[in-house]
C-alpha positions in Angstrom: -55.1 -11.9 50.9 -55.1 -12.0 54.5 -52.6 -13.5 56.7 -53.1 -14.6 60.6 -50.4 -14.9 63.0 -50.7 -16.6 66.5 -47.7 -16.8 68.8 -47.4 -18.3 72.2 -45.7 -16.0 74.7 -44.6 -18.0 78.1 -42.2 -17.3 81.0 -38.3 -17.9 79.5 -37.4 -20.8 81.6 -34.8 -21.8 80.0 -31.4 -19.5 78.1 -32.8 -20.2 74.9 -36.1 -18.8 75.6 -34.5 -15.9 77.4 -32.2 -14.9 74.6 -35.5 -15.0 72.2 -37.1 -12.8 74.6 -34.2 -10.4 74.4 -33.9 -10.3 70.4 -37.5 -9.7 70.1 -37.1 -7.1 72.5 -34.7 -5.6 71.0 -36.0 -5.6 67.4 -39.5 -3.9 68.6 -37.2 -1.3 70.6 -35.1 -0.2 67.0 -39.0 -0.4 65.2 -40.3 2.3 68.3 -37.1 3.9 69.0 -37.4 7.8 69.0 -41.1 7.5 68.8 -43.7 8.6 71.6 -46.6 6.2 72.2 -49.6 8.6 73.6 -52.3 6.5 75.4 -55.2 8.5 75.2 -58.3 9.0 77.1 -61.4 11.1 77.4 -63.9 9.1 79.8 -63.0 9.1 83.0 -63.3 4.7 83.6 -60.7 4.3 80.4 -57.9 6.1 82.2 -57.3 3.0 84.4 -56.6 1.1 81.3 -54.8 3.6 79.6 -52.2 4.0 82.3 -51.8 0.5 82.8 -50.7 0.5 78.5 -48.0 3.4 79.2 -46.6 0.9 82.1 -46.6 -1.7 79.6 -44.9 0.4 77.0 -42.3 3.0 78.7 -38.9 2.1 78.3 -39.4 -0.5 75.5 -36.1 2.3 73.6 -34.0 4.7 75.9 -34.7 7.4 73.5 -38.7 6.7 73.1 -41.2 7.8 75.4 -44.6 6.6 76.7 -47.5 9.2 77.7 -51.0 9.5 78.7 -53.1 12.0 76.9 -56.2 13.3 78.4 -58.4 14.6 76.2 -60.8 17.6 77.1 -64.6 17.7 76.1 -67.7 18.8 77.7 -70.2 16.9 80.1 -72.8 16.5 77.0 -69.9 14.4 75.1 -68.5 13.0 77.8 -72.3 11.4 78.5 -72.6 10.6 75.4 -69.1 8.9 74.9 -70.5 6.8 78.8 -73.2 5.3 76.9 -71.6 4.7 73.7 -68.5 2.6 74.9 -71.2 0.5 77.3 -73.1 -0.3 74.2 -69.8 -1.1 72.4 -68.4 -3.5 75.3 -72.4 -4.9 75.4 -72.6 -3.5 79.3 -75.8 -1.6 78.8 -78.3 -4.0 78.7 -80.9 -1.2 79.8 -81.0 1.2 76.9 -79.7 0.0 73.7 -80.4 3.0 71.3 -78.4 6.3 71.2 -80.7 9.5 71.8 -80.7 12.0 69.1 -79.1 14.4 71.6 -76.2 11.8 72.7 -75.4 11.5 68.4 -75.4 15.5 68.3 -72.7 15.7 71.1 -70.3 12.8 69.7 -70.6 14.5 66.0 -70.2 17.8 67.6 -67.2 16.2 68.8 -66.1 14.3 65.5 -65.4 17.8 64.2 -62.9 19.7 66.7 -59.3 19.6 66.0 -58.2 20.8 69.1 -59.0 17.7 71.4 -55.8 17.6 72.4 -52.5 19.8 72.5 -49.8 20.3 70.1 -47.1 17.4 70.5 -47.9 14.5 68.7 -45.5 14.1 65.9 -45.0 12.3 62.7 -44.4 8.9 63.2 -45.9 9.1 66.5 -48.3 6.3 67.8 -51.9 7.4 69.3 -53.8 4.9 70.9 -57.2 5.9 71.6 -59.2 4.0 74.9 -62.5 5.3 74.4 -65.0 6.3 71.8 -64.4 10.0 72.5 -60.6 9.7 72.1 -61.5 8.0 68.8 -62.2 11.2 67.7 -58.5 12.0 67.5 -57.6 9.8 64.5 -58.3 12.1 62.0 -56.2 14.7 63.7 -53.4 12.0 64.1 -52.9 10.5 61.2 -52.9 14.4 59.6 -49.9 14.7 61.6 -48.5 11.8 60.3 -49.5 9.6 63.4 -50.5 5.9 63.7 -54.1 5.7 65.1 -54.6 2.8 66.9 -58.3 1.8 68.8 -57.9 -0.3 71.8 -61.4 -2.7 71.9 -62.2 -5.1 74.7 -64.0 -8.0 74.0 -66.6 -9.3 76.4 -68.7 -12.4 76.0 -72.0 -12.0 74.4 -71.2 -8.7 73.2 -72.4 -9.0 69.6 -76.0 -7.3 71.1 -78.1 -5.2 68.7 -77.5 -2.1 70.4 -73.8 -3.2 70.2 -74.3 -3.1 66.5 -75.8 0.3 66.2 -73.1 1.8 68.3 -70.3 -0.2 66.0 -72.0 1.4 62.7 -72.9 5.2 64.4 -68.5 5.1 65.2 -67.9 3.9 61.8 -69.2 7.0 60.4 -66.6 8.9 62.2 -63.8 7.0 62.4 -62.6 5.6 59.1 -59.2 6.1 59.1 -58.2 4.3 61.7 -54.8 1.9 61.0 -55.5 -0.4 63.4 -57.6 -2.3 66.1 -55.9 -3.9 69.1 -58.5 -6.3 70.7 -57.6 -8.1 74.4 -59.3 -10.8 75.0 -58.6 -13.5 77.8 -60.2 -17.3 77.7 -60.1 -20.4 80.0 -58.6 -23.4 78.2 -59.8 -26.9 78.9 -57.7 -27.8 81.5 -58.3 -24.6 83.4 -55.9 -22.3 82.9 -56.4 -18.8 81.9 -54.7 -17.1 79.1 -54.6 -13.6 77.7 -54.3 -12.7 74.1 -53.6 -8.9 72.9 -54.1 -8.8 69.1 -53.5 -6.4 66.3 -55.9 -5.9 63.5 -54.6 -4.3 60.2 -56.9 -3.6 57.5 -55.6 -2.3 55.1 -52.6 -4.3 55.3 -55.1 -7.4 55.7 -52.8 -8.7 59.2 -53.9 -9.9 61.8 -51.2 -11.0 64.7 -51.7 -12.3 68.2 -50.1 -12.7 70.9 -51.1 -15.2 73.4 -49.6 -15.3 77.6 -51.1 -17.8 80.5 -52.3 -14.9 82.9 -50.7 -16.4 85.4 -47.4 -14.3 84.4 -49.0 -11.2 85.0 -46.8 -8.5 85.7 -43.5 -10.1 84.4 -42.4 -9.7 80.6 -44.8 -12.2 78.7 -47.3 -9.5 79.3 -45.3 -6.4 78.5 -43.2 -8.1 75.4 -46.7 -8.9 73.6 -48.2 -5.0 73.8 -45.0 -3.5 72.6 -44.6 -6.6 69.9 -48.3 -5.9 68.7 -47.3 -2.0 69.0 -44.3 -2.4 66.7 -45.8 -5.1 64.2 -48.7 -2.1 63.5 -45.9 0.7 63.2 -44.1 -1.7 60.4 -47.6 -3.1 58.8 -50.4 -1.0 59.2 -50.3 0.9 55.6 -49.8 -2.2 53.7 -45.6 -2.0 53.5 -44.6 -4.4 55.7 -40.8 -5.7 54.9 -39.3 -9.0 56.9 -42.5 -10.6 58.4 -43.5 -10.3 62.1 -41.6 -9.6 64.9 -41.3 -12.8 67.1 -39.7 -14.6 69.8 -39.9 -17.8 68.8 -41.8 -19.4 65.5 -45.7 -18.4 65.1 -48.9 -21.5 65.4 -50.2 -22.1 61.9 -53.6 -20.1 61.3 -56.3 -22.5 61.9 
């Protein structure tokens, strides 16, 4: 059975809030501690994004660490990988099929081990930012890795091309542990909020965290990616023990 978790992240205003903040902070540290988080990237426009997750995530444990991984691949896949994430994200509304030659590159890719240096390590976490660095979950979880896929979610996404891309991946990427999907929406009275959520398949979870983005840049923000980082470390495989890691108690599913 499946099991959704929403929890409401705000500014701790007030000692009670701030000691929550501080046990859950603490509890995802022990869950990452003396693991290395590696936030990769092979297009070019992902590194922004990926950067901005290693800012999120460094010092979450004194003795963990938080890297960027660049992944190295020709101009043929790197083309290829362009068109294929602006399907996935529904940006390319001009061409919504993928050429024969694009498929050839990214398979030609699917089947290289050596994408990216020796350093990731067993009970390491890989978080790929791009279709390209996708390719790396295979190699990651054989090293005893989580693989992780970072998706954005844009309105009116769900295109036909969008679809074809989504299946063409699948192909190559079945083994990934889990999804996280950031999303932000505009409530009825205006205000914006984010939401980064963790999709676990095989252990049927999924757990998100919501923040008003009006506390970007403070620790609403930062507490939710290394929460949703921790909760797929302790879940992802389907052997979760002690329920989620929150600050305060999780919204019914609705």
């Amino acid at each position: 059975m499946s099991t959704l978790t929403i929890e409401h992240l705000d500014l701790p205003g007030s000692p009670r809030y701030a000691r929550a903040y501080q046990v859950a902070a603490e509890r995802t540290g022990d869950v990452l501690a003396g693991r290395t988080v590696w936030c990769a990237t092979a297009v070019p426009r992902a590194r922004r994004a990926a950067e901005h997750l290693r800012e999120q995530i460094g010092g979450a444990t004194p003795d963990g660490a938080a890297e960027t991984l660049h992944i190295q691949a020709d101009e043929r896949q790197l083309r290829a990988a362009e068109h294929l994430d602006r399907l996935l994200d529904g940006r390319d509304a001009t061409r919504a099929d993928l050429r024969r030659e694009e498929q050839e590159s990214y398979a030609e890719a699917a089947t290289r081990r050596d994408l990216f240096e020796a350093g990731v390590g067993d009970g390491d976490v890989v978080v790929a930012h791009d279709s390209l660095s996708a390719m790396l979950i295979d190699a990651a979880r054989e090293r005893g890795a989580h693989a992780i896929w970072r998706v954005r979610l844009r309105g009116g996404s769900s295109t036909p091309g969008t679809r074809q891309a989504l299946e063409f991946v699948h192909r190559f990427t079945p083994g990934v542990d889990a999804y996280v999907i950031t999303w932000q929406e505009r409530r009825s009275h205006g205000e914006v909020f984010e939401s980064v959520a963790a999709a676990m398949p095989a252990a049927g979870i999924l757990a998100s965290k919501q923040f008003p983005s009006r506390s970007a840049g403070v620790e609403p923000r930062r507490l939710a990616w290394r929460m949703a980082l921790a909760e797929i470390v302790r879940s992802d495989r389907g052997d979760c023990v002690g329920g989620t890691l929150q600050p305060r108690p999780a919204v019914a599913a609705r």
